[in-house]
mmCIF file as gemmi writes it, N, C-alpha and C atoms, coordinates in Angstrom:
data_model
loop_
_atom_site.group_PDB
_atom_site.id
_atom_site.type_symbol
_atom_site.label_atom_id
_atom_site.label_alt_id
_atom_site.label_comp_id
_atom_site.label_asym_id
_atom_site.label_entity_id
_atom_site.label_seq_id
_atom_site.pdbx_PDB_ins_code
_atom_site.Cartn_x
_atom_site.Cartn_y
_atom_site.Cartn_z
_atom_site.occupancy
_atom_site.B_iso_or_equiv
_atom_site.pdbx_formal_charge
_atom_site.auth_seq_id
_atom_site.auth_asym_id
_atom_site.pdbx_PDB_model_num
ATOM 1 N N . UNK Axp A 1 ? -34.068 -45.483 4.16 1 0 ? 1 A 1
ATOM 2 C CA . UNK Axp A 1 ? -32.972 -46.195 4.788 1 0 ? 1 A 1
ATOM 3 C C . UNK Axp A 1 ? -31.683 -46.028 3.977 1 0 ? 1 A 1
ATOM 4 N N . UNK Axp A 2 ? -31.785 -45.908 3.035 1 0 ? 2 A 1
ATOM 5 C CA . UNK Axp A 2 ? -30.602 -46.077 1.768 1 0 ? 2 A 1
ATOM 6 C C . UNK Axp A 2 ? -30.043 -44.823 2.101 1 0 ? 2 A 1
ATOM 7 N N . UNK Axp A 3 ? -31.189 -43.713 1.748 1 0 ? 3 A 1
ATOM 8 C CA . UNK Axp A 3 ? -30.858 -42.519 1.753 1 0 ? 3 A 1
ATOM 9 C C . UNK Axp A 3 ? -29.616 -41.65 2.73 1 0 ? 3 A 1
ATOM 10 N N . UNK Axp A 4 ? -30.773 -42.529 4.204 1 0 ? 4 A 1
ATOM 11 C CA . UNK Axp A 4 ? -29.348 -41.944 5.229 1 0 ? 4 A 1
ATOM 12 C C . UNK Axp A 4 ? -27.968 -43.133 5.655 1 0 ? 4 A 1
ATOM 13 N N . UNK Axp A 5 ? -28.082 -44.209 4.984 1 0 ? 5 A 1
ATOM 14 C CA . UNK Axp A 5 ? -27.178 -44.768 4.922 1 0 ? 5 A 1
ATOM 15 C C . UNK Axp A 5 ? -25.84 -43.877 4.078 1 0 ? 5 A 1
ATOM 16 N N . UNK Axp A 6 ? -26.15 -43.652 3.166 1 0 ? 6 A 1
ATOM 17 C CA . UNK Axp A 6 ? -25.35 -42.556 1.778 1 0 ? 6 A 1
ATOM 18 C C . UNK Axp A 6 ? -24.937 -41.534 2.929 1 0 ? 6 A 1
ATOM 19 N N . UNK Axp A 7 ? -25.587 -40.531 2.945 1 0 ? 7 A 1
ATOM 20 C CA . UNK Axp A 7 ? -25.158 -39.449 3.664 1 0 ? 7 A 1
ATOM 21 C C . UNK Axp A 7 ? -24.621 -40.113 4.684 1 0 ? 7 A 1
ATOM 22 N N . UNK Axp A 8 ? -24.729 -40.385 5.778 1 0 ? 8 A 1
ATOM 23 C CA . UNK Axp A 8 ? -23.466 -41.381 6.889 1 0 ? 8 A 1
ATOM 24 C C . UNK Axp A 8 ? -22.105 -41.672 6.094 1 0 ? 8 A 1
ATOM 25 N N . UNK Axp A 9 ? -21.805 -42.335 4.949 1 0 ? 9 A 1
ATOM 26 C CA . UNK Axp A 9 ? -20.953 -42.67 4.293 1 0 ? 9 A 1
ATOM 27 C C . UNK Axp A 9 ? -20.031 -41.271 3.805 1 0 ? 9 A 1
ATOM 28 N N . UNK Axp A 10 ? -21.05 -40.354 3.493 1 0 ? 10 A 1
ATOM 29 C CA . UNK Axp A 10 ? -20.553 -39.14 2.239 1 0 ? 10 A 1
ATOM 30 C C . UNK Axp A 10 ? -19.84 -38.921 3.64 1 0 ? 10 A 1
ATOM 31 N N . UNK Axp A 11 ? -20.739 -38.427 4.943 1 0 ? 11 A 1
ATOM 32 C CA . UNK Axp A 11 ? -20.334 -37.717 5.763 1 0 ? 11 A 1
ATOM 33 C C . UNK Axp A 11 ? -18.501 -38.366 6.496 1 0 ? 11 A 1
ATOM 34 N N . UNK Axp A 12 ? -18.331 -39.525 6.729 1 0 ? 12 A 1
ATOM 35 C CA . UNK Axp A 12 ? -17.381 -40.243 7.171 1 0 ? 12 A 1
ATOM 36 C C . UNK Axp A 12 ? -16.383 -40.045 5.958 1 0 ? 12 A 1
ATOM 37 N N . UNK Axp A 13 ? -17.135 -39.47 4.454 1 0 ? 13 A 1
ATOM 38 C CA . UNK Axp A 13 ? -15.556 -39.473 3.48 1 0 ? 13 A 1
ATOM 39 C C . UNK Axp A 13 ? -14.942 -38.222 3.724 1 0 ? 13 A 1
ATOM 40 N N . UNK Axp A 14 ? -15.542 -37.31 4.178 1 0 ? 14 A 1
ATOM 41 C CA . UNK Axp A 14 ? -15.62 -36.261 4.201 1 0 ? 14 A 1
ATOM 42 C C . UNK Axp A 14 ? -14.155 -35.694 5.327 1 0 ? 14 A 1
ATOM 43 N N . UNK Axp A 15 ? -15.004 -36.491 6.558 1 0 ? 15 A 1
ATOM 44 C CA . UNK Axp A 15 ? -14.1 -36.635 7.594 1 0 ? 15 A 1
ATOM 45 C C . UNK Axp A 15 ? -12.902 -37.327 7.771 1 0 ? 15 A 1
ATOM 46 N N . UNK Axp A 16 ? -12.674 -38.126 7.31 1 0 ? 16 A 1
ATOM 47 C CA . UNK Axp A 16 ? -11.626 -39.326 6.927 1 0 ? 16 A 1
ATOM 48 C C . UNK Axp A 16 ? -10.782 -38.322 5.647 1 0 ? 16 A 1
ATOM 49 N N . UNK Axp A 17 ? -11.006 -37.745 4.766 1 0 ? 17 A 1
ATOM 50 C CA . UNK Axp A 17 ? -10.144 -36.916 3.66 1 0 ? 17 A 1
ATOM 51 C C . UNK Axp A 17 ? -9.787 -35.483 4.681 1 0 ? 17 A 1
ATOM 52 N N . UNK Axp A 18 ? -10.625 -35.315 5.521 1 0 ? 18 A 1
ATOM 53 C CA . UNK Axp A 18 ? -9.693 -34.066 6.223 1 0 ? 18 A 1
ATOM 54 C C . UNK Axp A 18 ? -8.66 -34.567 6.901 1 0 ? 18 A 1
ATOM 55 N N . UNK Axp A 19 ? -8.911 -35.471 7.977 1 0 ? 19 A 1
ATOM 56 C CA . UNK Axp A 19 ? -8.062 -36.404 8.658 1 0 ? 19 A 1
ATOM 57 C C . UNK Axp A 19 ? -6.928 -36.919 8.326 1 0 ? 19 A 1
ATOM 58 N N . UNK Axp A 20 ? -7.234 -37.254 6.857 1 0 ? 20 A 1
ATOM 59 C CA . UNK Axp A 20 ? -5.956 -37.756 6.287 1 0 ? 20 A 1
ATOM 60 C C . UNK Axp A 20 ? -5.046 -36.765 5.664 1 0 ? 20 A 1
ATOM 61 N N . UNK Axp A 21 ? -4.939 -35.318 5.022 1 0 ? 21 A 1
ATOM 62 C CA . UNK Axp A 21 ? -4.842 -34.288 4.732 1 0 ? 21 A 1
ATOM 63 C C . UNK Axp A 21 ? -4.044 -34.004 6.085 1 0 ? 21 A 1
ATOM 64 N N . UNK Axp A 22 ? -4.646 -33.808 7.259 1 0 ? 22 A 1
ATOM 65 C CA . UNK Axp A 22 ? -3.943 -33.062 8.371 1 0 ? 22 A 1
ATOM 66 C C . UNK Axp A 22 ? -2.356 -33.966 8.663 1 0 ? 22 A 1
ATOM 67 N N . UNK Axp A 23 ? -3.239 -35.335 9.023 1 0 ? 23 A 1
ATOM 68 C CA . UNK Axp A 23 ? -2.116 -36.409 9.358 1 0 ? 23 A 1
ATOM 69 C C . UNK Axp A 23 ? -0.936 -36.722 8.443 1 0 ? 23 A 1
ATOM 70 N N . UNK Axp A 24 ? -1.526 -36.682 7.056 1 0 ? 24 A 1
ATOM 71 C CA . UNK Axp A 24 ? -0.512 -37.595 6.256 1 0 ? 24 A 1
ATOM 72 C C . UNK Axp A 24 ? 0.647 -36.682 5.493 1 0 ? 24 A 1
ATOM 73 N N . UNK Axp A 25 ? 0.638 -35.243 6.036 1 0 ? 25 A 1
ATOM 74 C CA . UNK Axp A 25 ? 1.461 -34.391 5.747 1 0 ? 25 A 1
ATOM 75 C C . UNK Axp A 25 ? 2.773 -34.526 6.608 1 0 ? 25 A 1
ATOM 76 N N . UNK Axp A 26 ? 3.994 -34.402 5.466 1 0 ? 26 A 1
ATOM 77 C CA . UNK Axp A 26 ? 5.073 -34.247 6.498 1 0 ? 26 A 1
ATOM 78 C C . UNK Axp A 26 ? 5.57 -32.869 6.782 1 0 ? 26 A 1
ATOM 79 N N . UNK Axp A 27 ? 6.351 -32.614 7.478 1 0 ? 27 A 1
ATOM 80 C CA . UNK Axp A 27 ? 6.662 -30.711 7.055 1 0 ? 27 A 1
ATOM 81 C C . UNK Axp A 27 ? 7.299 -30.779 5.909 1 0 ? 27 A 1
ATOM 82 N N . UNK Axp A 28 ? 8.36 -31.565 5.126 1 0 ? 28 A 1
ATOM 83 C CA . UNK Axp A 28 ? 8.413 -30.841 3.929 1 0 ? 28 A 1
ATOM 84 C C . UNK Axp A 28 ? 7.349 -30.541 2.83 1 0 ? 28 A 1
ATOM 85 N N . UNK Axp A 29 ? 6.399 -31.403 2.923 1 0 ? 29 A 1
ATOM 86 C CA . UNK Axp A 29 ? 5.313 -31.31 2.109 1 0 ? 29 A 1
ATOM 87 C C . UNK Axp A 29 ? 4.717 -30.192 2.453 1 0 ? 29 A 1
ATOM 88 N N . UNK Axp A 30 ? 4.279 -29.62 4.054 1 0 ? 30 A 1
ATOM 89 C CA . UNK Axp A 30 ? 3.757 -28.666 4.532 1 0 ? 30 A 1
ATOM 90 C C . UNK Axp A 30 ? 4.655 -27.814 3.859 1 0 ? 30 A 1
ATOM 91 N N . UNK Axp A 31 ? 6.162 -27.725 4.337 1 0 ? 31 A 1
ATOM 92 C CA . UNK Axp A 31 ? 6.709 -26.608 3.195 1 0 ? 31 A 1
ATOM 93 C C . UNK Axp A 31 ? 6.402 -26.115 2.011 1 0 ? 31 A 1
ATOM 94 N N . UNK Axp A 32 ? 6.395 -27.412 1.784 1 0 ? 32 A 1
ATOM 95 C CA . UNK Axp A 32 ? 6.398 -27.04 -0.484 1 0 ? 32 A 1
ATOM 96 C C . UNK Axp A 32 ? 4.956 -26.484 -0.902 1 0 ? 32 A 1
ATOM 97 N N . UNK Axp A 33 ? 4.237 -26.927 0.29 1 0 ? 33 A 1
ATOM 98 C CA . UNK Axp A 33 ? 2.413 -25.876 0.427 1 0 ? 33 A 1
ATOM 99 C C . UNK Axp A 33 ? 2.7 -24.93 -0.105 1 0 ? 33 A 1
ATOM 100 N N . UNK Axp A 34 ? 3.517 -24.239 1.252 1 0 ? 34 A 1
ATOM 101 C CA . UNK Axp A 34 ? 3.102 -23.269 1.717 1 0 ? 34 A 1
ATOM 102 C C . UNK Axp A 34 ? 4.064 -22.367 0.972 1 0 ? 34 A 1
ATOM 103 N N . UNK Axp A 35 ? 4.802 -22.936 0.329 1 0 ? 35 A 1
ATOM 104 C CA . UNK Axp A 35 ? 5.601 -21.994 -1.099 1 0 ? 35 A 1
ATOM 105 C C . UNK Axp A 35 ? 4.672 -22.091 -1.869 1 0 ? 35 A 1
ATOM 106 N N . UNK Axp A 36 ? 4.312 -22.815 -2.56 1 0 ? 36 A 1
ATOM 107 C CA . UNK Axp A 36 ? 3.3 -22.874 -3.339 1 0 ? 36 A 1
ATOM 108 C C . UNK Axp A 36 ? 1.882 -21.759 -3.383 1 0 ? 36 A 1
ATOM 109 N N . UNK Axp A 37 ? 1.895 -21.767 -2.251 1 0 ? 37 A 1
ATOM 110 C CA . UNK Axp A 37 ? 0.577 -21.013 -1.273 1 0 ? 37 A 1
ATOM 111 C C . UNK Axp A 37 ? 1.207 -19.309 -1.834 1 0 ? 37 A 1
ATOM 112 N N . UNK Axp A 38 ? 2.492 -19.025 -1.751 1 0 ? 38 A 1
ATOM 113 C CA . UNK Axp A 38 ? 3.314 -17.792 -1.501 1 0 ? 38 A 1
ATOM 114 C C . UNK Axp A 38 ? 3.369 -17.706 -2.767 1 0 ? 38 A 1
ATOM 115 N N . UNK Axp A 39 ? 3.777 -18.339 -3.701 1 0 ? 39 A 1
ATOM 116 C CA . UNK Axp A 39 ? 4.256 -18.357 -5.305 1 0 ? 39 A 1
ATOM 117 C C . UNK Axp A 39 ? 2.689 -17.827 -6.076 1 0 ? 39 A 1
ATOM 118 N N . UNK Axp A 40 ? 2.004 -18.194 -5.95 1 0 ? 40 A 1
ATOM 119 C CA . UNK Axp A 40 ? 0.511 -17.837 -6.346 1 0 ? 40 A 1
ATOM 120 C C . UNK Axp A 40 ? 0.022 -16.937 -6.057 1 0 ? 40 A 1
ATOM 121 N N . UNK Axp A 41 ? 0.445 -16.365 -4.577 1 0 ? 41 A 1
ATOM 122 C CA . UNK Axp A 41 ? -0.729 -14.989 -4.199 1 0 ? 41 A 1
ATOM 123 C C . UNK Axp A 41 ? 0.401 -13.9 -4.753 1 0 ? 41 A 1
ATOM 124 N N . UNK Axp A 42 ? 2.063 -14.324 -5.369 1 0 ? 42 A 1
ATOM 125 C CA . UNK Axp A 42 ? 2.646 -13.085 -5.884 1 0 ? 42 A 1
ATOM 126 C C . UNK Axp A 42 ? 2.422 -13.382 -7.173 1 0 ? 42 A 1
ATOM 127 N N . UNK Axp A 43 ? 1.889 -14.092 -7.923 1 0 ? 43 A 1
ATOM 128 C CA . UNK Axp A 43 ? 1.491 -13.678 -9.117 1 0 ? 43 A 1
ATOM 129 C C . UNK Axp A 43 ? 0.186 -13.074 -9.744 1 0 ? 43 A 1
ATOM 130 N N . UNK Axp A 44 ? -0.789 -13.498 -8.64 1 0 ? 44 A 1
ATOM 131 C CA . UNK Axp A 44 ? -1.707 -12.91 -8.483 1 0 ? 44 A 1
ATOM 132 C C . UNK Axp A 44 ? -1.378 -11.53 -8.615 1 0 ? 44 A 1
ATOM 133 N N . UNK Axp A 45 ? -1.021 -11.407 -7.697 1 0 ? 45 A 1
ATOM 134 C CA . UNK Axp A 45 ? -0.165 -9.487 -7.564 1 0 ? 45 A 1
ATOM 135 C C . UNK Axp A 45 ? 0.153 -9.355 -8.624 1 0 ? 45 A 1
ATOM 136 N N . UNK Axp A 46 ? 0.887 -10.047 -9.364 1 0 ? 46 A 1
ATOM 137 C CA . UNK Axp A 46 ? 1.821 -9.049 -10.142 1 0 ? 46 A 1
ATOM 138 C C . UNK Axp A 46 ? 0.655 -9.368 -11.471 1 0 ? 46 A 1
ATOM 139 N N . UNK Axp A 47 ? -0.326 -9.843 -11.804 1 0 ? 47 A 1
ATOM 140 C CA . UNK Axp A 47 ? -0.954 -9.825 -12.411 1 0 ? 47 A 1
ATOM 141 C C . UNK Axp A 47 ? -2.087 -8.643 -12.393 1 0 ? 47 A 1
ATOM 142 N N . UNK Axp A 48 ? -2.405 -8.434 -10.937 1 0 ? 48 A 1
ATOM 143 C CA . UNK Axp A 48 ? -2.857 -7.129 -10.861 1 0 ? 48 A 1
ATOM 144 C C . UNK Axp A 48 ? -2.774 -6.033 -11.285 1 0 ? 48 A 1
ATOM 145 N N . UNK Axp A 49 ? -1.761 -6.042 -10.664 1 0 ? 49 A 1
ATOM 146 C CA . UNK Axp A 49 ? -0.62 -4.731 -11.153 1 0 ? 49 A 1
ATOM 147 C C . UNK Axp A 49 ? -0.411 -4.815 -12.859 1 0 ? 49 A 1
ATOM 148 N N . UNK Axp A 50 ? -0.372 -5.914 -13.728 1 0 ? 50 A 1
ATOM 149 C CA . UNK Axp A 50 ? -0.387 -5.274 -15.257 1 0 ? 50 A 1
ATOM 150 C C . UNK Axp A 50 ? -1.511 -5.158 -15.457 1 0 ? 50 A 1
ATOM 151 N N . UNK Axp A 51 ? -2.307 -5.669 -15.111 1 0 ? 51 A 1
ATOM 152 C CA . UNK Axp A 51 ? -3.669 -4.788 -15.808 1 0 ? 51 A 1
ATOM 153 C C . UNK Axp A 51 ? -4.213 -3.746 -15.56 1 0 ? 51 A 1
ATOM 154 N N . UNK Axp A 52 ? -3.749 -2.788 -14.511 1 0 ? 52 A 1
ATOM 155 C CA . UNK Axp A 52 ? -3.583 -1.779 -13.957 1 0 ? 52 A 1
ATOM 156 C C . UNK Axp A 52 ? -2.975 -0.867 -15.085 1 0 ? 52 A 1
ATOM 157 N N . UNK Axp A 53 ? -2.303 -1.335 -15.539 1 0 ? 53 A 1
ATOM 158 C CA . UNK Axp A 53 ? -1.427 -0.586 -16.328 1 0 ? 53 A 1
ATOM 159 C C . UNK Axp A 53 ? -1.559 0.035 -17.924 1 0 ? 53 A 1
């Protein structure tokens, strides 16, 4: 009983932290992501690229 009580719970945090993630974003926040998102995959790159070297 406990057991699937827990999992019900885990499962509802689970859902409730995506939910809130989607919702509680404004677009500038979505902005500053998605720079963020952009700023990382070019350093990635350019990190590539020196060890390439």
């Amino acid at each position: 009983m406990f057991n699937r009580i827990l999992l019900t719970l885990l499962n509802q945090r689970e859902e409730y932290l995506n939910l809130k993630e989607e919702v509680s974003q404004t677009p500038l926040e979505q902005s500053i992501k998605l720079i963020l998102q952009k700023i990382n995959q070019d350093i990635e790159k350019i990190m590539e690229l020196n060890q390439g070297e």
